[in-house]
N, C-alpha and C positions, 0 to 999 in steps of 0.2 A: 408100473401099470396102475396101479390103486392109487398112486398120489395123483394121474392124470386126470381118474375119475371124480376122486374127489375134487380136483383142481377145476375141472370142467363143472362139476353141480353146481358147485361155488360161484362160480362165474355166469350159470346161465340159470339156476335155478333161486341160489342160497340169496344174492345181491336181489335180485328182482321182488321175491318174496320181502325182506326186509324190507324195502323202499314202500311194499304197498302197505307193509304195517305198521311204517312209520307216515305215510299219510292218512292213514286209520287213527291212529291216536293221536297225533299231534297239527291235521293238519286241514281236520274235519268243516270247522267254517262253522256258519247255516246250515248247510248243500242245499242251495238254493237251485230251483229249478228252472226252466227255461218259459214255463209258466208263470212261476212269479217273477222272475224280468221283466216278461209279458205286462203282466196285472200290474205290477209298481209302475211302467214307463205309460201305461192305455190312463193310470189313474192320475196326471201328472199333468200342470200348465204351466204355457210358457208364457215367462213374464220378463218385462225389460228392467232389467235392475241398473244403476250404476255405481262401480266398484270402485273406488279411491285409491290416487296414487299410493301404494308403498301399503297397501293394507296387510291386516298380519296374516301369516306367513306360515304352515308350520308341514315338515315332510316326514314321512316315515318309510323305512328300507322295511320291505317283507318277501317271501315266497311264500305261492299260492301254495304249491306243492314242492315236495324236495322231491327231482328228477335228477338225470345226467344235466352238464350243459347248465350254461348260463341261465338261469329259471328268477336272476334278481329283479324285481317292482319296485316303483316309489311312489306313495299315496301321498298326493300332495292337497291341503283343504288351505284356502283361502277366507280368512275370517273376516269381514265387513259389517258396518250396520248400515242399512238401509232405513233415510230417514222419511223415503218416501211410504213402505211397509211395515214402518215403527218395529222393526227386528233385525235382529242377527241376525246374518247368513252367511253361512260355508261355502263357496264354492269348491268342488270337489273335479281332480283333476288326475290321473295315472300316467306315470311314463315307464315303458318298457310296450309297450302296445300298438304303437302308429308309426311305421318306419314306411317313411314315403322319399320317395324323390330319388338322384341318379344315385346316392350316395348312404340311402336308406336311414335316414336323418330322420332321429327321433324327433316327429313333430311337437312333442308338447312342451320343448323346449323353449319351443318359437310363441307356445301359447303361454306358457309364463311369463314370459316377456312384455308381453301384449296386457298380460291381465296386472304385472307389476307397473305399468305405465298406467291405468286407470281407464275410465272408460264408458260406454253406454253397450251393457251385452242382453245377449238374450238368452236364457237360462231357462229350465225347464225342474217345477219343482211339484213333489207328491201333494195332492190333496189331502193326504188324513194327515201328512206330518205339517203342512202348512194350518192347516185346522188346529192341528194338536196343543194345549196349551201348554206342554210341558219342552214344547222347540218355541226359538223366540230370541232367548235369553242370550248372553254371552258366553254363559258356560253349558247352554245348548244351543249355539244354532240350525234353524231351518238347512237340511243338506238341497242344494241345486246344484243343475248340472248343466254347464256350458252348453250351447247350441251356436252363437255365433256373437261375431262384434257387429254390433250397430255403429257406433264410433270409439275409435281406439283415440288411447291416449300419447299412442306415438306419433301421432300428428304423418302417420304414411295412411295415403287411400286404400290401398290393398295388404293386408295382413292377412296371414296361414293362420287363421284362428277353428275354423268351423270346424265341429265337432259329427263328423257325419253321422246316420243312425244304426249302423252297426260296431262302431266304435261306440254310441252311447251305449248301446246293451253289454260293453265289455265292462264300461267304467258302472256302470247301474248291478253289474253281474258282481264283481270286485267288492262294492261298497257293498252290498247284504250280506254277501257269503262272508268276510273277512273283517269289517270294517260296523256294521251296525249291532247293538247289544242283542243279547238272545231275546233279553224283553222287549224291545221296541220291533225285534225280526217276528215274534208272537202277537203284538198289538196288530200287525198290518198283514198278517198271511193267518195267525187263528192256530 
């Protein structure tokens, strides 16, 4: 009887509490708000950059949170120079987030594709960090974020590229909390 008990706290109490104090200490972010989404994507312009074939490349495996269940992310930034904006720029991209079609096929599979072939996109990037002189560089650059192909490099008319706006507030939500310094998350929120 006592071991059921204990076996049952265990399971419905002990595991639950654990998970929320392990996303307490290790898993904390920013904790960016739904406000500053807001404020970072209202202070943001879209611009058409174009991205060169085979540009660099670089992806990272994270979880937002440790829950049950499959909870894995992959932060993928595509690095280019733009010689039309005399800078560097990151495109920033997540898969685990867009599962569309009969077969729930991660779309941004399709968009790496698209953005590995080269291209004319439209991209949507922050004002204070486009201002900022400390993004630019190669070993900082300007973060943008997809919005659509103007002309793909894979020479097909129709490409799964477009990044709709509530999937931008995932990948804009992702990049703060996870992804940008504590300092540069204080430079633009205060």
């Amino acid at each position: 009887m006592i071991r059921g008990i204990g076996y049952t706290f265990g399971m419905f109490i002990g595991i639950p509490l654990l998970i929320v104090i392990v996303n307490i200490l290790f898993f904390r972010g920013n904790q960016v708000t739904p406000k500053e989404v807001s404020e970072y994507i209202s202070n943001s312009n879209a611009i058409e950059v174009t991205i060169p074939m085979g540009a660099t490349r670089f992806s990272e495996v994270y979880y937002p949170k440790l829950t049950q269940g499959n909870n894995l992310k992959i932060f993928f930034r595509i690095t280019f120079y733009s010689s039309r904006y005399h800078k560097y720029m990151e495109l920033i991209t997540f898969s685990g987030y867009d599962f569309r079609g009969e077969y729930h096929y991660d779309n941004n599979r399709t968009r790496n594709i698209v953005i590995n072939s080269g291209g004319e996109f439209l991209v949507r990037t922050n004002k204070a960090q486009w201002s900022d002189p400390a993004y630019g560089s190669e070993a900082n650059p300007v973060p943008v974020f997809g919005v659509k192909v103007i002309e793909s490099g894979t020479g097909e008319p129709d490409v799964e590229f477009d990044v709709p706006d509530n999937l931008n507030r995932i990948f804009v939500e992702q990049y703060l909390d996870h992804f940008l310094s504590k300092e540069d998350f204080k430079k633009l929120f205060g």
